[in-house]
N, C-alpha and C positions, 0 to 999 in steps of 0.2 A: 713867473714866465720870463724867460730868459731873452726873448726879442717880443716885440706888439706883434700879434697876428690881428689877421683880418676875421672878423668874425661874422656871420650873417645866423639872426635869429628870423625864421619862418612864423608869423604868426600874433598877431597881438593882444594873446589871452593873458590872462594874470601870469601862469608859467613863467611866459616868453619874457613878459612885462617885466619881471621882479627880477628875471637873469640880467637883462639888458642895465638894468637901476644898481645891481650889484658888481657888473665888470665897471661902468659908468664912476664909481662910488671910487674905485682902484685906479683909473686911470686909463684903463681898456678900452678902445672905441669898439662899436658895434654899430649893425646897420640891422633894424626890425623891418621886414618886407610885409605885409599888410594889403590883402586882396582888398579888402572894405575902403569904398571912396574916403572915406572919414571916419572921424570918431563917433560921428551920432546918424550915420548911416542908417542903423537900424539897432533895435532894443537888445539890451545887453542879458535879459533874463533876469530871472529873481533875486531872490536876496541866498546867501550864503552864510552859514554861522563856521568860520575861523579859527580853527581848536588851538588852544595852545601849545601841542609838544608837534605842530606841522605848518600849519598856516602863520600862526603868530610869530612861527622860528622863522620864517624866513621875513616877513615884516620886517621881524628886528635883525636881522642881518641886513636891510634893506635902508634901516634909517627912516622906517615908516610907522612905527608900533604907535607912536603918539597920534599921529594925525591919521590913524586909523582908531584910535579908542575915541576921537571925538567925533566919526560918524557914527561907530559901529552903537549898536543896540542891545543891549547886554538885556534889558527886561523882555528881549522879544526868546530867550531860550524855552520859555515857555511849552508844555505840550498838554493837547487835551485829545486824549485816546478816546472815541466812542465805539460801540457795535452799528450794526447798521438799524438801530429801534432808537440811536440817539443817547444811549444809558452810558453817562459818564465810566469809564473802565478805571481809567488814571489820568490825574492833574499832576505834572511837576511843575513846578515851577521854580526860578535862582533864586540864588540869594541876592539881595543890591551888590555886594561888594562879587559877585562870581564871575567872574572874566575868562573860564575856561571855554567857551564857546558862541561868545556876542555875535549878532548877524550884522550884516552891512549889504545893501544892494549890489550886483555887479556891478552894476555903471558905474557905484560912486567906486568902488573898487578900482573898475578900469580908471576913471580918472585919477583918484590919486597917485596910480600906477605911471600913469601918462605925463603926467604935472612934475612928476618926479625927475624924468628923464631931461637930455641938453638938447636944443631946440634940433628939428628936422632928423631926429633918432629916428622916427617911423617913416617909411616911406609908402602913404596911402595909394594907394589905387594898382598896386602893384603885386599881381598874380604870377604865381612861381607854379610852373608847368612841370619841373621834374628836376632833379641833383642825382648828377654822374659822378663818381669817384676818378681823380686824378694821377699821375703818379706823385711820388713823392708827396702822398700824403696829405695831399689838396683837395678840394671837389668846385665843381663847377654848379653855381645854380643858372637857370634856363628859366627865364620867365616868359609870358605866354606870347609878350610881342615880338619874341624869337632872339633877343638880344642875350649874354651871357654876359656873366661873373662869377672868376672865382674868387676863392674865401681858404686861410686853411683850416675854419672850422665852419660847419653848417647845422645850426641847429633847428631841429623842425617840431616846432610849437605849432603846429598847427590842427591839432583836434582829430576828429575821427576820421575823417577822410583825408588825411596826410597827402599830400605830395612829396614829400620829405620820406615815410616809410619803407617805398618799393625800392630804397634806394639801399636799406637793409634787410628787409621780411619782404616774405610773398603773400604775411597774414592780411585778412583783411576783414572789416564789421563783420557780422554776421547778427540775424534780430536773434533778440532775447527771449519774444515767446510772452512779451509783455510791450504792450501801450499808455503812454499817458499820452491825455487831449487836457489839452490849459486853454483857461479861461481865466476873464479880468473879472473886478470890480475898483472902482472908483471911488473917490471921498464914501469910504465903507462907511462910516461911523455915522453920515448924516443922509446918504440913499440905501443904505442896505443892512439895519441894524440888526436885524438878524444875523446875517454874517458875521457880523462885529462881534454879535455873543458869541456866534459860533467859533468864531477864531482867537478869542481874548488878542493876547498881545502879543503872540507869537504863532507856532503851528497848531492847527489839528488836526487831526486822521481819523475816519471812521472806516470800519473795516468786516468785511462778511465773507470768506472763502476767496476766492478769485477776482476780489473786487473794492477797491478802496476809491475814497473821496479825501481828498487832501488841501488844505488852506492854509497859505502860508502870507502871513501881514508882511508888506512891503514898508518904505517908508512914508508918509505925504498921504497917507492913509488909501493905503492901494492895497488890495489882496489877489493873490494868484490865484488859482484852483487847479487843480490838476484830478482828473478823472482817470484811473490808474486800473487797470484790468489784466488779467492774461486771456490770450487769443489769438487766431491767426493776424499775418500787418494786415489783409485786404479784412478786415473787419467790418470795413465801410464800404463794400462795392454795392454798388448800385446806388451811390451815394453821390450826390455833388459835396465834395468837402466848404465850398464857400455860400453853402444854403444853407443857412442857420438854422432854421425853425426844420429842417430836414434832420440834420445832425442833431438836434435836442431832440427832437422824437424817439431817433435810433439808440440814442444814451439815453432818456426815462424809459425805454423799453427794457433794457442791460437792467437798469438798478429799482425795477418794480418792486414791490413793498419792503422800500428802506423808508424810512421814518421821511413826515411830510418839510420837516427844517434840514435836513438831510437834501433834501429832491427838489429845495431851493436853489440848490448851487447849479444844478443844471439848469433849472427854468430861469432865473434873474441875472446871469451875467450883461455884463457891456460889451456891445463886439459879437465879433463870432466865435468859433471854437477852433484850437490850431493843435491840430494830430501831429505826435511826437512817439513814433516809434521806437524802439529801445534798443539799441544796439552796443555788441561787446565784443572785444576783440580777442583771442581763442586764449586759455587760461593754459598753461604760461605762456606766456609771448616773449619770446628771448631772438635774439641774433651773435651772430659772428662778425668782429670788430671789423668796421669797413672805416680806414684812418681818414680822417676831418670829419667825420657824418654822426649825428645820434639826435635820439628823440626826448620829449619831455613831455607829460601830462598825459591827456587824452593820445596823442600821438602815438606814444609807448603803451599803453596799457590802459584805453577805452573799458570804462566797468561800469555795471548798474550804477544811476546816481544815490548814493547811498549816505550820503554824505562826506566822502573823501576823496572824490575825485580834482574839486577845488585845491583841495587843502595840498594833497601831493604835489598836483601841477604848481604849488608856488614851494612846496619845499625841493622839488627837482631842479625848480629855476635856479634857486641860491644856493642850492650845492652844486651844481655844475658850477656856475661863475665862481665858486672858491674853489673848486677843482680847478679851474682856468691857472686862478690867479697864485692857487698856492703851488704850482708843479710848474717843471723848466720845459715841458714840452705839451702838446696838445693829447700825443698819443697817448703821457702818463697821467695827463687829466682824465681822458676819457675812461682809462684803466679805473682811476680811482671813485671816479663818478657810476658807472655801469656799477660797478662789483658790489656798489650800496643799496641803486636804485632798483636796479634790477629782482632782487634775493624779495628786496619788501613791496615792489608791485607784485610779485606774484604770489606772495603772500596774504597781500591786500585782497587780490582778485579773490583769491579761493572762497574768503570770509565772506567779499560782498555777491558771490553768487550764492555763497549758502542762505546769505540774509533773502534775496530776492527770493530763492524758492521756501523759504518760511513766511515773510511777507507775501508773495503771490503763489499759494500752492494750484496745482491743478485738478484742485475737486471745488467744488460748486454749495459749501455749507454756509453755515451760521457762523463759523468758529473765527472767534479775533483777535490774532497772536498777534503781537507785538515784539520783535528780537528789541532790544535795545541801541537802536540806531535812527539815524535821521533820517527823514522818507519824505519830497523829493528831495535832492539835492538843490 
């Protein structure tokens, strides 16, 4: 880059994160804007396993690959496929020495991401209401307390309901035709040992036609659950969604005679149950170059969590910031950044909706196919 631009990343997901850590790394300032009062505002979501030839690429472009291998969990790659009677299908499990896809929590994710960065990089509590394109090649962002700045580049890491995207597409989510509802448990291993079987050391999945059960081991002995189905979103009407013992009713109703250690996972969580609709954004999703502006992650190219949607949003980050860094202009970064990301999120897409409608088909059987992917993300 032949003068310092100003550059503003939307959003402080790992994507954003791992861009801001990689111009940071060169010499590049950036400003990360961040609607969430703070860092520990509210729970970052589950655990992620990190593939090597996506996730870990940008890690290691990142200067993070080390102090990522000593959170991450490599015995958690683990999977135990069951039917819905409970009857083991398939156990994989890694090798010790296998580092092609070890899990690590979000949070500690986010934080290593965070701890990376030069002090006051994030500016919390600071909601971005819309980005205009400027002439010569600028954009303005508009935050919500009506104050502006511009940037001449604006990156919009910010998930599936962008503020940053209308500023390219007119696309927007649309549901997928599938639900997952997550639920906790706590020190599993010494109030819930059941689970604890059920989940070994990493995920399991059990699975009946249009309807799976899913557990995935956190770290500090925490398991997730996630209740996975296809169906209309109002699934729950006539439902109070924060009546607990109302919602377990309507889910043991959904998964009547699956196996009784199975139909645990609905009756014994901690907490209540938090409905997660599915939402994807239209397959391909592409735009026409609008100079200073483009997207990353979820932003660009929202897909079923299939297990890659992590992993791109951090290999978009650190291709863009080498795009940045290695081109004399913004316009020919963005050239060179689109023309990669672009071709292989839509590529991506195609695969993980195929996977979704072989994992959740719309017939109502016994049958429990498994594509070769990770399920949730």
């Amino acid at each position: 880059m032949s003068t310092i631009p100003r550059i503003a990343i939307v959003g402080a997901g790992p994507g954003g994160l791992v861009c801001a850590r990689v111009l940071q790394q060169h010499g590049v300032p950036v400003t990360v804007f961040e609607h969430e009062p703070d860092p520990d505002s509210r729970s970052q979501g589950g655990t992620l396993d990190i593939h090597e030839d996506t996730g870990q690429v940008a890690l290691r472009a990142a200067g993070l690959f080390d102090r990522f291998l000593a959170l991450s969990r490599p015995e958690s790659q683990e999977w135990r496929l069951h039917d819905r009677h409970a009857t083991l299908i398939r156990h994989d499990q890694a090798d010790e020495d296998d580092l092609s896809s070890p899990e690590i929590d979000r949070g500690q994710l986010r934080a290593l991401l965070l701890d990376s960065l030069a002090p006051r990089t994030v500016r919390w509590g600071h909601s971005v209401r819309a980005v205009t394109p400027l002439p010569h090649g600028t954009a303005r962002l508009h935050h919500h307390d009506r104050t502006v700045e511009d940037f001449d580049l604006v990156i919009g890491a910010d998930g599936a309901w962008s503020r940053v995207r209308p500023a390219l597409s007119d696309a927007q989510p649309s549901y997928a035709g599938v639900t997952m509802v997550e639920a906790h448990f706590d020190d599993v291993d010494h109030r819930h040992p059941g689970i604890a079987q059920l989940v070994g050391r990493g995920t399991m999945s059990a699975k009946a036609g249009r309807r799976s059960l899913v557990l995935q081991r956190n770290s500090n002995g925490h398991v997730r659950a996630y209740i996975t189905f296809r169906g209309p979103k109002d699934w729950h009407a006539g439902l109070d969604l924060a009546d607990t013992e109302a919602v377990r009713a309507r889910l043991l109703a959904q998964y009547q005679g699956w196996d009784e250690s199975l139909l645990d996972i609905l009756r014994d969580n901690e907490g209540g149950f938090i409905n997660r609709p599915m939402f994807v954004l239209p397959v391909p999703h592409t735009w026409q170059r609008v100079p200073g502006i483009t997207l990353l992650g979820d932003a660009a190219h929202l897909m079923p969590p299939i297990g890659v949607g992590a992993n791109l949003a951090l290999l978009d980050g650190a291709e863009l910031a080498q795009a940045v860094i290695g081109h004399p202009t913004i316009d020919e970064a963005l050239d060179a950044y689109e023309s990669v990301m672009l071709p292989r999120a839509i590529e991506t897409a195609k695969t993980a909706q195929h996977m979704l409608t072989t994992l959740m088909p719309d017939t109502d059987t016994d049958e429990a196919l498994f594509p070769d992917a990770a399920w949730p993300e």
